[in-house]
Legacy VTK file of the C-alpha trace (Angstrom):
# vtk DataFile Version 3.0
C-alpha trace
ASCII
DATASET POLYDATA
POINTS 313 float
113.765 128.269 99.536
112.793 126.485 102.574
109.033 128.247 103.821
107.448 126.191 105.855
107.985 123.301 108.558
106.071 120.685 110.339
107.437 119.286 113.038
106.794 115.554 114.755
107.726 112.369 116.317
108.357 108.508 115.370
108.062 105.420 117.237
108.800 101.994 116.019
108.131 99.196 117.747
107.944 95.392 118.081
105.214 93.309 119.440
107.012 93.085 122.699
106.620 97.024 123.407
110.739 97.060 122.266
111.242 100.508 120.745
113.205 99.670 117.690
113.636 102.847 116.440
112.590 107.120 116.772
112.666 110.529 116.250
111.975 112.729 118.536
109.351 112.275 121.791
108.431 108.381 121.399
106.779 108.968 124.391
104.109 111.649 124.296
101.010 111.439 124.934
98.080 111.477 122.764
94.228 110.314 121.610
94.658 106.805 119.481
91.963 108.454 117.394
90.870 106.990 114.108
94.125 104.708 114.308
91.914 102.102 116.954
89.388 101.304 114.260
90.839 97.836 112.544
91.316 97.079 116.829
87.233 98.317 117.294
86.038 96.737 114.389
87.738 93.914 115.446
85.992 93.752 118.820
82.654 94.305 117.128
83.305 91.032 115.158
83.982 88.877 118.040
80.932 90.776 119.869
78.973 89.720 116.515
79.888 85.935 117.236
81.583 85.497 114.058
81.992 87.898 110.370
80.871 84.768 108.050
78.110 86.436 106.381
80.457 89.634 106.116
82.434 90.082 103.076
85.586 91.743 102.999
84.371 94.590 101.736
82.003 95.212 104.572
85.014 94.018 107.564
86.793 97.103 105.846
83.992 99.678 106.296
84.287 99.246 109.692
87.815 99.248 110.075
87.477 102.975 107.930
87.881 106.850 107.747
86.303 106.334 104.300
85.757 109.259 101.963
82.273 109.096 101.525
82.096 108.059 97.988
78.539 106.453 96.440
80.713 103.157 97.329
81.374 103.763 100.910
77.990 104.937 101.580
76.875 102.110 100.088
78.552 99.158 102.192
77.722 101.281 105.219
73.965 101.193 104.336
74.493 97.209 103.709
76.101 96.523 107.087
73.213 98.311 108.927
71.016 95.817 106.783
73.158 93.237 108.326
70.905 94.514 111.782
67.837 95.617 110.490
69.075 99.215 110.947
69.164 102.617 109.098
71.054 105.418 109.376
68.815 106.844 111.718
70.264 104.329 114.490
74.031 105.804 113.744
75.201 108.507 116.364
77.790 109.285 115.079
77.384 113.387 113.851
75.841 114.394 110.692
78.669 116.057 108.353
79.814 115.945 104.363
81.822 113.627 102.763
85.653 114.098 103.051
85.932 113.771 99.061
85.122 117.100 97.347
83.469 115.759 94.190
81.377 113.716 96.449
80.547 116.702 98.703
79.248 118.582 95.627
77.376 116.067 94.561
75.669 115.437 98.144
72.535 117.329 99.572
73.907 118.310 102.711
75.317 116.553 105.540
74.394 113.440 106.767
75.318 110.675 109.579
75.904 108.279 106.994
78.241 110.251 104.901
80.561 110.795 108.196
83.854 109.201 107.483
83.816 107.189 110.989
80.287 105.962 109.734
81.483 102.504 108.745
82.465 102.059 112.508
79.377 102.926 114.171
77.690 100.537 111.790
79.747 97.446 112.920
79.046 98.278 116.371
75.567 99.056 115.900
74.931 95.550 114.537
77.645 94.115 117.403
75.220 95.387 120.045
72.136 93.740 117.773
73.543 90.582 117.899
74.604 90.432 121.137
71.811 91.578 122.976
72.973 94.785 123.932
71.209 98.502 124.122
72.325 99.828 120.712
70.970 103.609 122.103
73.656 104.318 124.114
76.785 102.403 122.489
79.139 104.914 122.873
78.636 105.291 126.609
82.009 104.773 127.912
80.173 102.229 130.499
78.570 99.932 127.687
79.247 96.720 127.632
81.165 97.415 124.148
82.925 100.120 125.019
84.287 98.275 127.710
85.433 95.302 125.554
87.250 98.119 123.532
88.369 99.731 126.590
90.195 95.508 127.511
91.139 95.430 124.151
93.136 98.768 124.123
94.572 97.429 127.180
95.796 94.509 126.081
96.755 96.341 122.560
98.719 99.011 123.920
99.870 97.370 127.597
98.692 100.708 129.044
96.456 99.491 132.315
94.389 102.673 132.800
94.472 105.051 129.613
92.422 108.153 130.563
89.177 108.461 128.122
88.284 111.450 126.156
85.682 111.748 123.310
86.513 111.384 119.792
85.542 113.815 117.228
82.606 111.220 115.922
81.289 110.994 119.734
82.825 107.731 120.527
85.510 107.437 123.321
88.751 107.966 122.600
92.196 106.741 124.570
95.506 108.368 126.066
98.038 106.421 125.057
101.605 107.151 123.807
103.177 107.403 120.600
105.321 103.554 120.932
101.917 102.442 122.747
100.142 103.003 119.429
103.327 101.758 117.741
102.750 98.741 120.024
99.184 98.103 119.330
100.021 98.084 115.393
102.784 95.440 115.969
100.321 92.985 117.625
97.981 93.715 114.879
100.486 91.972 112.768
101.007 89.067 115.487
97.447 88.958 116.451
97.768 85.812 118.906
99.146 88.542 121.868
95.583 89.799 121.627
94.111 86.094 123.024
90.592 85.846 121.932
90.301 88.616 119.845
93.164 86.840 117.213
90.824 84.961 114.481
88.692 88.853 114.059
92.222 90.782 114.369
93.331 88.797 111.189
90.047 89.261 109.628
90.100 93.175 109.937
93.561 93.168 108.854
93.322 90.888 106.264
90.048 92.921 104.964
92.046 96.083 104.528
94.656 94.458 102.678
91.716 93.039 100.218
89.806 96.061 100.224
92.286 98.835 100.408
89.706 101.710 98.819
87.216 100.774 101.239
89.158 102.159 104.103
89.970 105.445 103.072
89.243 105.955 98.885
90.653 108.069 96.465
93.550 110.543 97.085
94.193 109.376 100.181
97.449 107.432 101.318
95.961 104.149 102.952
94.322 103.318 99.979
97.643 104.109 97.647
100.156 102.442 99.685
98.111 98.930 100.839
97.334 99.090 96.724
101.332 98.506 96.320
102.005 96.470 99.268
100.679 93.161 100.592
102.828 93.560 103.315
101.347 96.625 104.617
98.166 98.128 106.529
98.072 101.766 107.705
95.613 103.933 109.575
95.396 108.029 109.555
93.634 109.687 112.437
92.787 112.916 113.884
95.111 115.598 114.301
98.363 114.028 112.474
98.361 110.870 113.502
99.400 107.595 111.523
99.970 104.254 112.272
101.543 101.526 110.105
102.022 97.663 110.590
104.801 95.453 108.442
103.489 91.876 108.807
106.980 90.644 107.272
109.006 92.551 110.204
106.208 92.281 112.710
106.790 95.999 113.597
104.281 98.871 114.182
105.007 102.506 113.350
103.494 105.379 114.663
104.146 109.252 113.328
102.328 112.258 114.976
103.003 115.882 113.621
103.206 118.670 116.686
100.881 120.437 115.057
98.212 118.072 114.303
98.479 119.075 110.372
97.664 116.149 108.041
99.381 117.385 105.039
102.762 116.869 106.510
101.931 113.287 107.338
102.084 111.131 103.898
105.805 112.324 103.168
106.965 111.401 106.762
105.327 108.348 106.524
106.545 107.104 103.352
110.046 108.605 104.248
109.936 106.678 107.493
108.890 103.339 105.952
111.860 103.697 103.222
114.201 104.238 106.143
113.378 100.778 107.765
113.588 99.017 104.046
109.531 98.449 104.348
109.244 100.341 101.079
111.537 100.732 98.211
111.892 103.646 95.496
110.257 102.530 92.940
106.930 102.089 95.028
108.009 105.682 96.088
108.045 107.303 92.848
104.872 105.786 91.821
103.230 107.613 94.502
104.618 111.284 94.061
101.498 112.872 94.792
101.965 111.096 98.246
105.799 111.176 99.075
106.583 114.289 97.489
103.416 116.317 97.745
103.554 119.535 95.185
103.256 123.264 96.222
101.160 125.079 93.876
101.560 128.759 92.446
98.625 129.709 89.712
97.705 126.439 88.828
101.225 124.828 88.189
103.503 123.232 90.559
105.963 125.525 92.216
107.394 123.575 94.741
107.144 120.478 96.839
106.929 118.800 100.885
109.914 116.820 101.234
110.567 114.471 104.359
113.105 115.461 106.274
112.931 112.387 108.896
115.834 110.661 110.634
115.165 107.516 112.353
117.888 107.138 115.438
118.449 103.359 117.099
117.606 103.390 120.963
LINES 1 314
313 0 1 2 3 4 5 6 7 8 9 10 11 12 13 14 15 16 17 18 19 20 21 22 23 24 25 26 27 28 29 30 31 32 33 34 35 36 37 38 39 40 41 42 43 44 45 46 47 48 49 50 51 52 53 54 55 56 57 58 59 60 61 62 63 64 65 66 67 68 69 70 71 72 73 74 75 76 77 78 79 80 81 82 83 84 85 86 87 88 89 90 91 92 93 94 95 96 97 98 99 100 101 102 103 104 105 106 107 108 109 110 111 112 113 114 115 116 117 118 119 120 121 122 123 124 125 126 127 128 129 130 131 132 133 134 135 136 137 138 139 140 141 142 143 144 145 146 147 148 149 150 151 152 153 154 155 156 157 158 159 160 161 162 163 164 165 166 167 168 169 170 171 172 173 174 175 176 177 178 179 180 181 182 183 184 185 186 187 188 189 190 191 192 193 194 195 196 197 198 199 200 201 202 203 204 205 206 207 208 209 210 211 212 213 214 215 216 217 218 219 220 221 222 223 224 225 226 227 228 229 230 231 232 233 234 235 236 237 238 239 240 241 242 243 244 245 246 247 248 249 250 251 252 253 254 255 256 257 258 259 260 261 262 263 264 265 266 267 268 269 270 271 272 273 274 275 276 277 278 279 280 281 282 283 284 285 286 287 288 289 290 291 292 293 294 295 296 297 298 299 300 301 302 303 304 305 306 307 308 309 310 311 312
């Protein structure tokens, strides 16, 4: 019995903007949302001057939607260190931990439990080290925002994306679906990014080392760049994922209609087997992830299948 549907698009892309492959609108519009953060974090770096006394660990942080486990929290509180800062300096909103045993075990919510907290660390200690207010860092007008704001330019190839505000308070761009796609390619060919290549590579290459710092248990980034060296990918807001292949040098974006996340892993991993990025038997040691289970009393009663077909342009 078929009961429910989610419905979305698929862009595929190379780092020349060529749209390699879809399904349905490749062009809508929508916010980049948490899917900018290895390009952000990667700003902050070159803002910082350099990541040498960064490990990998803390690079990922800020390239994170992390779940808020004790070990999240904890790199987050490190990199603040990094600027003689607290968590009273974050502005990003107070909330609870996106991991439920960590929730329970938490005493209410806090900045520095906030999943984008890792972010507003990085460019908390950016402005620190360059000089810059770090009061009013996500003004849309500060100087870092507006490095951001080049840098999703040059990312993207949009010239003017309109500017909203992201659910942690930071601004967010317009872009469309094979712009994000876009973006993710150069990731993976950081030297069309100019002088933001050497801290592109080092927020990519920190996810890939520190896969459970950017996301954390039960949650797909983590699984999949566990299995694959060849791999990064970023969830955001409101159904949105994006996925780089360094081998192929292609970016991947999916975005349900809806903006439901559950549908997402499933397309995702159903996309990437499509293009040959993944193969079954990394599949079917992630069930929980490309065939998600319905449950009915306690037991599994059914299941989300992918039902994605990629079409050449």
């Amino acid at each position: 019995m078929h009961e429910s549907e989610h419905v979305g698009d698929v862009a595929v892309c190379d780092a020349d903007g060529n749209l390699i492959a879809f399904a349905g609108d490749p062009r809508r519009r929508l916010f980049s949302r948490s899917c900018m953060k290895p390009l952000q974090g990667a700003v902050s770096l070159h803002a910082m001057g350099g990541s040498d006394d960064l490990s990998d660990r803390l690079v990922a942080i800020m390239c994170a939607s992390h779940n808020g486990e004790p070990v999240h929290v904890d790199a987050v509180r490190e990199l603040l260190q990094l600027g003689d800062l607290t968590e009273d300096d974050l502005r990003n909103p107070p909330d609870y931990p996106l991991d439920a045993d960590s929730t329970s075990a938490s005493e209410g919510r806090r900045r520095i439990l906030q999943n984008c907290s890792g972010k507003h660390a990085g460019k908390l200690v950016a402005c620190v080290r360059a000089g810059w207010d770090r009061a009013v860092y996500l003004d849309p007008g500060h100087p870092l925002q507006q490095q951001i704001l080049d840098a999703v330019r040059s990312g993207t190839g949009v010239g003017d994306p309109a500017i909203g505000v992201d659910g942690c308070g930071a601004p967010v761009h317009a872009v469309e679906l094979a712009d994000m796609a876009t973006l993710y390619a150069r990731l993976v060919r950081p030297e069309r990014l100019g002088a933001l290549e050497p801290t592109v590579h080092r927020a990519t290459s920190a996810m890939l080392a520190q896969p459970y710092m950017v996301a954390g248990r039960h949650r797909l980034a983590t699984a999949l760049m566990e299995r694959s060296t060849d791999l990064i990918e970023k969830g955001g807001a409101e159904g949105l994922s994006c996925t780089a292949s360094f081998s192929a040098g292609l970016g991947i974006a999916v975005k349900t209609a809806d903006g439901s996340a559950r549908a997402l892993p499933p397309a995702v991993l159903g996309v990437l087997r499509q293009l040959d990025l993944v193969d079954d038997a990394t599949l079917a040691s992630m069930p929980e992830f490309a065939r998600p289970p319905v449950f009915g009393g306690g037991r599994p009663v059914g299941a989300i299948d992918a039902t994605v077909e990629l079409h050449r342009p």
